[in-house]
C-alpha positions as CSV (number, residue, x, y, z in Angstrom):
1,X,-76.0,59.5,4.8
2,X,-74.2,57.5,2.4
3,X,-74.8,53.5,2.0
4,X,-73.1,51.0,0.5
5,X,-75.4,48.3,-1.3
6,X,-73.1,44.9,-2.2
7,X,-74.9,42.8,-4.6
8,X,-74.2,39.1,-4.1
9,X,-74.9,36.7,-6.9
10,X,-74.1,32.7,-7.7
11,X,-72.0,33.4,-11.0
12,X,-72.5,29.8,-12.0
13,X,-76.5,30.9,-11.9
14,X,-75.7,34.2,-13.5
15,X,-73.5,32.5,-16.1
16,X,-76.0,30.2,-17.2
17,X,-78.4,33.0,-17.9
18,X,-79.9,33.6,-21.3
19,X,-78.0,36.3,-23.1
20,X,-81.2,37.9,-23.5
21,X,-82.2,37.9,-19.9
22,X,-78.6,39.3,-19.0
23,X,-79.0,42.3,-21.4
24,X,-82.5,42.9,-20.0
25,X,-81.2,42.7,-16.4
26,X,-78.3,45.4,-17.4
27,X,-80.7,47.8,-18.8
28,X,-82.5,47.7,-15.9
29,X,-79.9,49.1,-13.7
30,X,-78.7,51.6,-15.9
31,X,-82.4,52.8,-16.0
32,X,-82.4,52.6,-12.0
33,X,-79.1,54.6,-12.3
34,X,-81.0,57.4,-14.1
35,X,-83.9,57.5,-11.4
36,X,-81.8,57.2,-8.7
37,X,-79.6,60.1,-10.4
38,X,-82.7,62.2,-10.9
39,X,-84.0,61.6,-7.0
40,X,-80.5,62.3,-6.0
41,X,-79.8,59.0,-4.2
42,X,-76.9,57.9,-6.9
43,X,-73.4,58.4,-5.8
44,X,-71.9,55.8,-7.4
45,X,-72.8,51.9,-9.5
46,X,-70.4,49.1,-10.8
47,X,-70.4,46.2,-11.8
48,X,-67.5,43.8,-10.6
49,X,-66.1,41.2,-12.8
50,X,-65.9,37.2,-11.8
51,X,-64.4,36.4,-8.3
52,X,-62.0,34.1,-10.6
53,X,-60.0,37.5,-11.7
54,X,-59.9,38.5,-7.6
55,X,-56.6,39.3,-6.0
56,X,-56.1,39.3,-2.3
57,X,-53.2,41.5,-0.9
58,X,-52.6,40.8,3.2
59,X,-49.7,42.9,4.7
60,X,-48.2,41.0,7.7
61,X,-45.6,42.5,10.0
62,X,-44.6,44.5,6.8
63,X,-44.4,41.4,4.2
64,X,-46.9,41.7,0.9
65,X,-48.8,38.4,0.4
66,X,-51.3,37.8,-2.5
67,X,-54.0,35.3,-3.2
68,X,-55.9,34.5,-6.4
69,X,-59.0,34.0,-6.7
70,X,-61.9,35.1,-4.2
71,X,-61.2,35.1,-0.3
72,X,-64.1,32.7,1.0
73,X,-65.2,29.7,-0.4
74,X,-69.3,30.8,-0.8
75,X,-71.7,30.2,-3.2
76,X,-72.5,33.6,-3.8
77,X,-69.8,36.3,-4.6
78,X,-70.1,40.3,-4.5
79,X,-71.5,41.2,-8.1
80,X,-71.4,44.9,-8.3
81,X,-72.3,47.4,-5.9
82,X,-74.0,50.5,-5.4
83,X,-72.7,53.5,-3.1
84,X,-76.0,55.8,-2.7
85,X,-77.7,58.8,-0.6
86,X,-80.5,58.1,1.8
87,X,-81.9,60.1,4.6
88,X,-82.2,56.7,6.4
89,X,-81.6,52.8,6.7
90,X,-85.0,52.4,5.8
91,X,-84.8,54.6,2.8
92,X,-81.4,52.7,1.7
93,X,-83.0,49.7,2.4
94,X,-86.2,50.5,-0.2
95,X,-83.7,51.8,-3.0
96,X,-81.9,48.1,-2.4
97,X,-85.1,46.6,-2.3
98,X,-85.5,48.2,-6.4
99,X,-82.0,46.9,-7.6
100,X,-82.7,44.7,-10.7
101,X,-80.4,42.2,-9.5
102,X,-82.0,41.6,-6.2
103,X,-84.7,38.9,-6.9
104,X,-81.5,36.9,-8.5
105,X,-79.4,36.8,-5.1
106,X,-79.3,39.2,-2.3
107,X,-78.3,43.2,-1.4
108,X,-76.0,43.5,1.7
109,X,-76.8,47.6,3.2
110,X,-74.2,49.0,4.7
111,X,-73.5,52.6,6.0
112,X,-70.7,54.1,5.1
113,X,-68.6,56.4,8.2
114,X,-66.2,58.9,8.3
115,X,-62.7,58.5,9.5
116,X,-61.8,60.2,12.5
117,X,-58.1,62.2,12.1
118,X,-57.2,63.7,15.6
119,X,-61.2,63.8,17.1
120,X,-62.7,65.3,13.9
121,X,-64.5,63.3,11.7
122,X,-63.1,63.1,7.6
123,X,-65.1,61.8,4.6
124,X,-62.4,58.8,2.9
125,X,-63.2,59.8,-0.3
126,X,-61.2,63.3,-2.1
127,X,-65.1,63.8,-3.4
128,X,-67.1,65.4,-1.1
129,X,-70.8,64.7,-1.7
């Protein structure tokens, strides 16, 4: 089953890091990318850049409206995320448990569904994993 792990982070706390603690944080995820590529869990990593550079589209009775800046006013925004394999919540919820960024904020697990067309159930995505 696929899940999708949202990393939420305070920028202004991620901002203020050291330079060297950033670059050690960001090797650590691409080294968890490479386990979790070899254990077959990785579908899928990025990291998002600052909520300042969001666009919100809303379509409403056909009219395009868009927003700058993030959505919700929170102290912590979504980061990056992670789009993995697990056999189980509780095995998506241990690879989440391993992300880098975790101790510096929190890991939202979420599974991911299938669309149903006409009764039968379709993956969203053209890739089929």
């Amino acid at each position: 089953m696929r899940y999708l792990c949202l990393i939420y982070l305070d920028e202004k706390r991620t901002q203020s890091l050291p330079e060297a603690e950033v670059n050690a944080l960001n090797a650590r995820h691409l080294e968890l990318n490479e386990q979790l590529l070899k254990s077959g869990h990785f579908i899928e990593a990025e990291a998002l850049g600052p909520a300042s550079d969001t666009s919100c589209v809303q379509v409403r009775n056909g009219k395009v409206s868009l927003t700058d800046g993030p959505y919700m006013e929170t102290k912590e925004m979504v980061a990056g995320f992670y789009l993995i394999e697990a056999r189980d919540l509780n095995e998506a919820i241990n690879i989440a448990a391993r992300l880098p960024s975790a101790p510096l904020g929190s890991v939202e697990v979420r599974p991911c569904r299938d669309l149903l067309v006409d009764g039968v159930p379709r993956k969203a995505s053209s890739k089929q994993h």
